[in-house]
C-alpha positions as CSV (number, residue, x, y, z in Angstrom):
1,X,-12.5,-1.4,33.2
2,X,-9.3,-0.4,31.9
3,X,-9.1,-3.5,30.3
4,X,-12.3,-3.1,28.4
5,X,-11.3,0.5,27.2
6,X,-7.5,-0.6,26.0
7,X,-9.5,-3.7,23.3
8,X,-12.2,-0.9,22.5
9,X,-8.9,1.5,21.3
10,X,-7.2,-1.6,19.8
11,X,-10.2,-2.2,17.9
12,X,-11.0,1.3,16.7
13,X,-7.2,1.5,15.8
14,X,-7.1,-1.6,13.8
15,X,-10.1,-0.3,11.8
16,X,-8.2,2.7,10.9
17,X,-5.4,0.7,9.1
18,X,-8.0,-1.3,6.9
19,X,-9.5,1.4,5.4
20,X,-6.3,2.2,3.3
21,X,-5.7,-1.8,2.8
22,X,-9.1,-1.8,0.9
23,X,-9.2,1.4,-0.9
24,X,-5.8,0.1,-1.6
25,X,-7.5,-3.2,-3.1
26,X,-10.4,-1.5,-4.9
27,X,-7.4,0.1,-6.8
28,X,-5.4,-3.1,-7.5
29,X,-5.8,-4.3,-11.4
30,X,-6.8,-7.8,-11.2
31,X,-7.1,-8.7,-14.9
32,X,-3.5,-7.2,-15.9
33,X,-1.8,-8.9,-12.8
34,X,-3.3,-12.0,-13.1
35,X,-2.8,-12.9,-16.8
36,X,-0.8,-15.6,-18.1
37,X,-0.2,-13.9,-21.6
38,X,1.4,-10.7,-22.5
39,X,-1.1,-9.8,-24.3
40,X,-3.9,-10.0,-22.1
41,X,-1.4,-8.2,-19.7
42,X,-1.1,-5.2,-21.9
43,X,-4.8,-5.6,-22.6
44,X,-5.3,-5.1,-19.1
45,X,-3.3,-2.0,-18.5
46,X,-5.2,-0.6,-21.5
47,X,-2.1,-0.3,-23.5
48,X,-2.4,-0.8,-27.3
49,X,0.1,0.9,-29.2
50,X,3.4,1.4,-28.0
51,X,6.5,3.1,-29.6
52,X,10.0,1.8,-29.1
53,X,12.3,4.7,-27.1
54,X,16.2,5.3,-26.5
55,X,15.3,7.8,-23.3
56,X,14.2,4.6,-21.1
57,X,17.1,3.3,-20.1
58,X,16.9,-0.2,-18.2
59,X,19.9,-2.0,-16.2
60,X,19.9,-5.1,-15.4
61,X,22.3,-8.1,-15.7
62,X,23.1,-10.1,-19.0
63,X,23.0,-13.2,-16.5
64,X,21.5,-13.6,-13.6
65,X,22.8,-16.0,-11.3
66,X,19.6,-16.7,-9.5
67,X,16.0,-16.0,-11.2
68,X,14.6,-15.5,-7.5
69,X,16.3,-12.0,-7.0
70,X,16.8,-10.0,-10.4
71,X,17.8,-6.6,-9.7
72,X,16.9,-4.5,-12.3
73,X,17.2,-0.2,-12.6
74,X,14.4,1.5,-14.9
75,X,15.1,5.3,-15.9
76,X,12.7,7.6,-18.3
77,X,13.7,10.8,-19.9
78,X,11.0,11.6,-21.8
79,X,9.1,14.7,-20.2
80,X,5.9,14.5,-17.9
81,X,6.5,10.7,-17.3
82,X,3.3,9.5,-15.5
83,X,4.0,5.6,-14.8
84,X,5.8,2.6,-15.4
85,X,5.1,-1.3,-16.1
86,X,7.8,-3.9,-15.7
87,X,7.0,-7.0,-17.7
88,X,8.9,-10.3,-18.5
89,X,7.2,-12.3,-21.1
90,X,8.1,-15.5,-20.4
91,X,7.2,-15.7,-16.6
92,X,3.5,-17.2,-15.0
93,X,2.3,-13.9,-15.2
94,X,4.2,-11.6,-17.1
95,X,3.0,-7.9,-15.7
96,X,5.7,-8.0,-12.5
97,X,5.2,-4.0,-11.4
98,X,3.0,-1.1,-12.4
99,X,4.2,2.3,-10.8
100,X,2.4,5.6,-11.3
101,X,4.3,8.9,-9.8
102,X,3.3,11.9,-8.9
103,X,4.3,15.2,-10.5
104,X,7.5,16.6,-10.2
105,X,8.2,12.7,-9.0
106,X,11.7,11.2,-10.7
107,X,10.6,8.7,-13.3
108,X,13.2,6.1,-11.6
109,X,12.4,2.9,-9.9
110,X,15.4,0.3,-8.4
111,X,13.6,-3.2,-7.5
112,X,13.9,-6.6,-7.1
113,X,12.5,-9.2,-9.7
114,X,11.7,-12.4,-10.0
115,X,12.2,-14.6,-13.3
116,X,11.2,-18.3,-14.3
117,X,13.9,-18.3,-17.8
118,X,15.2,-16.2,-20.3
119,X,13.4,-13.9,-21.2
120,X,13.3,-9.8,-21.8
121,X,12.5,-7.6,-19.4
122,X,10.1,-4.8,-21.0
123,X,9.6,-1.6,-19.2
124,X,6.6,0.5,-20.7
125,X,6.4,4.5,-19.9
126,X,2.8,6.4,-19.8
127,X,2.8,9.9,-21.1
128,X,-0.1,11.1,-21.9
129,X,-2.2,8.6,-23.7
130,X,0.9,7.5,-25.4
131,X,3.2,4.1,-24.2
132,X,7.0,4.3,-24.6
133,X,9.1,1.3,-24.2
134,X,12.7,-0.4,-23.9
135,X,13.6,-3.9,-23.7
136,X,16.6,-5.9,-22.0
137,X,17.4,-9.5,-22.7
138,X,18.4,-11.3,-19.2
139,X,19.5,-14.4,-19.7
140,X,18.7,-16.9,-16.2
141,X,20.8,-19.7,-15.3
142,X,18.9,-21.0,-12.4
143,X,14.9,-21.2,-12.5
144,X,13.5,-18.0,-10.3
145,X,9.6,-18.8,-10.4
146,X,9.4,-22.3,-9.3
C-alpha cells in the first residue's frame, strides 16, 4: 500500500511542475523566435520604430574566438526600462533573447550567445511604447551556429 500511495504523490507532484512549464509556453512568442529575417523578428515583437540611444551600453568582444559561446553585457540607462531583445542579424534566427523586468528591476542582463558570422549584435530597450536601441559589431572567426 505504501507503494501505491508514494506513485499517487509522485504523480500529483509532477503535475504541479507542468502547470508553470505550460503557462510558461502559452507565454513564449513563436512568430518572433522562429523567424529567419530580422524583420519579421521585429515584426513579431511588435516593434516598428526604434530610436538609436547612447544610454544602452553593450559589451562584448570585437572578436570572438568561438561563435558557440559569445559573452555579451547589455546595460540601459534610460528611466523605467521595461525589457530587452538581443538580436544578431545574420544568424538562422536572428531574435536570440527577449527579457522583460520587473519594476524597480536593474535593466542589466550578462549571457551567453551564440553566433553563425559577423554580424552586429543589436539590443532593443522597451519604454513605454517606445524602442531604444545600440548596436555592436562582433566580428567571429570560427562558425558558432552550425
Amino acid at each position: 500500500m505504501q507503494r501505491r500511495d508514494f506513485v499517487k504523490i509522485l504523480f500529483a507532484a509532477s503535475a504541479l511542475v507542468l502547470v508553470p512549464i505550460r503557462a510558461f509556453a502559452a507565454m513564449w512568442n513563436s512568430p518572433a523566435f522562429e523567424s529567419t529575417k530580422l524583420n519579421s523578428a521585429l515584426s513579431g515583437l511588435g516593434i516598428s520604430e526604434i530610436k538609436e540611444s547612447k544610454q544602452i551600453t553593450i559589451i562584448a568582444p570585437d572578436k570572438a574566438e568561438n561563435g558557440a559561446v559569445v559573452q555579451i553585457e547589455v546595460k540601459s540607462e534610460i528611466a523605467n526600462s521595461e525589457s530587452f531583445a538581443i538580436l544578431v542579424e545574420n544568424n538562422p534566427t536572428p531574435l536570440i533573447a527577449h527579457f522583460v523586468f520587473g519594476e524597480g528591476a536593474d535593466p542589466y542582463i550578462v549571457t551567453r550567445i551564440k553566433m553563425a558570422e559577423t554580424s552586429d549584435v543589436q539590443a532593443i530597450i522597451k519604454v513605454g511604447n517606445q524602442y531604444f536601441s545600440a548596436k555592436k559589431r562582433v566580428e567571429v572567426l570560427e562558425n558558432g551556429c552550425g
